[in-house]
N, C-alpha and C positions, 0 to 999 in steps of 0.2 A: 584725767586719771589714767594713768599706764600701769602696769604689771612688773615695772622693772622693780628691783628693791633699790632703796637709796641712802639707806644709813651709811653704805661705805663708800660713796658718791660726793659727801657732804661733811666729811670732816674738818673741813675749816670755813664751814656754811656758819649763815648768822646762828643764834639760839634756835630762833624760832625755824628754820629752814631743818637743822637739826631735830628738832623735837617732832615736828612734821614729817619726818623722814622716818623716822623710829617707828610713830605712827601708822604711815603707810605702810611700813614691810610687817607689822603685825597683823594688818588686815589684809593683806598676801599670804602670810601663816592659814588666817581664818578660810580663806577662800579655798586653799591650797587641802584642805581635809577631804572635802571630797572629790579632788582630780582623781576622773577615773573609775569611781567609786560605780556599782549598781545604784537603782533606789533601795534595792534590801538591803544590799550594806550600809548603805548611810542612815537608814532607819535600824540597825542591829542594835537591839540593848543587851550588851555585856555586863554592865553593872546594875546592882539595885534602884539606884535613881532615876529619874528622866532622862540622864547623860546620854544621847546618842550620837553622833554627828554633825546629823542634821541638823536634831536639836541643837548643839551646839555653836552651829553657824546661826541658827534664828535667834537664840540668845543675844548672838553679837549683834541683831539689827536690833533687840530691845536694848543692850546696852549704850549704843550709839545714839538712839532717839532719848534715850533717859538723859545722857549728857547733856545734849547739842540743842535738842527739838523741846526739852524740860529746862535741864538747869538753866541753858545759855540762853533760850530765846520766849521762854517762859509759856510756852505752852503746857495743858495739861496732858496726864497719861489717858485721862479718860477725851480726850479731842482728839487724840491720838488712836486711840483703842488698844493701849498697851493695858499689859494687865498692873492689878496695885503691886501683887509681890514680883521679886523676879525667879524664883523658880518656876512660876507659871509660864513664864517665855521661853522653856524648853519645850513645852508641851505640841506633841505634830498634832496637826487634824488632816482629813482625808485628799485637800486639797495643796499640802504640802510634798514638793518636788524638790528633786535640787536643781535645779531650773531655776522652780520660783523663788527658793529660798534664797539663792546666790543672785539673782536681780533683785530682789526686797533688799540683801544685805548693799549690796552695789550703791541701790538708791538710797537708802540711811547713810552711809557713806560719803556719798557725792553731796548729799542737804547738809551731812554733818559739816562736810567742806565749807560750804556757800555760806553757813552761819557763822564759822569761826571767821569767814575771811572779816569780817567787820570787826574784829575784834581785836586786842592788843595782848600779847601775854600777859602780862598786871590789870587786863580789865576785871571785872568780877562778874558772874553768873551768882546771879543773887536768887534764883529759886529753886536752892538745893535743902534739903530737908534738914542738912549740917548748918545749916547758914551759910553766907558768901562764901565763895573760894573762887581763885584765879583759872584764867584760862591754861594758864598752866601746870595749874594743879590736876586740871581735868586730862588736860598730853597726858603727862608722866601717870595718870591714874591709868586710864585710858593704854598706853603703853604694858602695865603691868596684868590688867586683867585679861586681855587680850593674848597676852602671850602665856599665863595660867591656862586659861583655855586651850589656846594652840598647844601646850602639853599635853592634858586632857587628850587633846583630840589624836596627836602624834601615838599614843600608846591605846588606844580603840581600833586606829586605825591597822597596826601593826596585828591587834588580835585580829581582826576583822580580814586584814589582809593574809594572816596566816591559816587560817581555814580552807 
């Protein structure tokens, strides 16, 4: 796993090399929210919601295990100790840093990696609450909510930094 971004690396990469590339620079986005950052500011709540930064980044390791570690390789959220909804996976408790949250997110990442690699884009993850859908389905999901966040996160940070 490296830090470089790769989407523009790989424009005449296979599919999956591409998809994968996209991928990775969105969880560079994620990572990228709190360079720099105090623990208060990455714990600042600007908005009504759980939204914070941090939280934000923790989201991303519940999003990543809900895919990879749920749908693709069928383990549950409770062997997991994710929560059932995912609003809950913003929620900080006391022992949350951005240390630990950015190695939590690193290693759902790197598992997320090590499961897909057995897999083929047209395979299916069959224990998604939708029914089957492709490994590809989950990139390109995967891809869009990641970088929803990463917006989120770019405009907290801007108040957060403006202060």
């Amino acid at each position: 796993m490296t830090d470089d971004h790769r989407s523009e690396t790989t424009l005449t990469g296979t599919e999956r090399e591409q998809v994968e590339a996209f991928v990775h620079d969105a969880r560079l986005e994620i990572v990228g929210l709190l360079d720099g950052l105090t623990e208060e500011q990455a714990r600042a709540r600007l908005v009504p919601s759980l939204t914070t930064l941090l939280g934000l980044v923790k989201h991303a390791i519940f999003v990543e295990k809900v895919w990879f570690h749920v749908a693709l390789a069928g383990h549950t959220r409770a062997e997991l100790g994710l929560p059932d909804h995912p609003h809950d996976s913003f929620v900080l408790d006391d022992a949350d840093t951005i240390a630990s949250v950015l190695a939590g997110y690193r290693q759902a990442w790197a598992e997320a990696d090590e499961i897909a690699a057995s897999f083929a884009l047209d395979d299916l993850a069959q224990h998604n609450r939708r029914g089957p859908l492709t490994l590809r389905w989950i990139y390109v999901h995967l891809v869009e909510e990641l970088a929803r966040h990463a917006g989120h996160g770019d405009i907290l940070r801007e108040q957060v930094l403006a202060d």
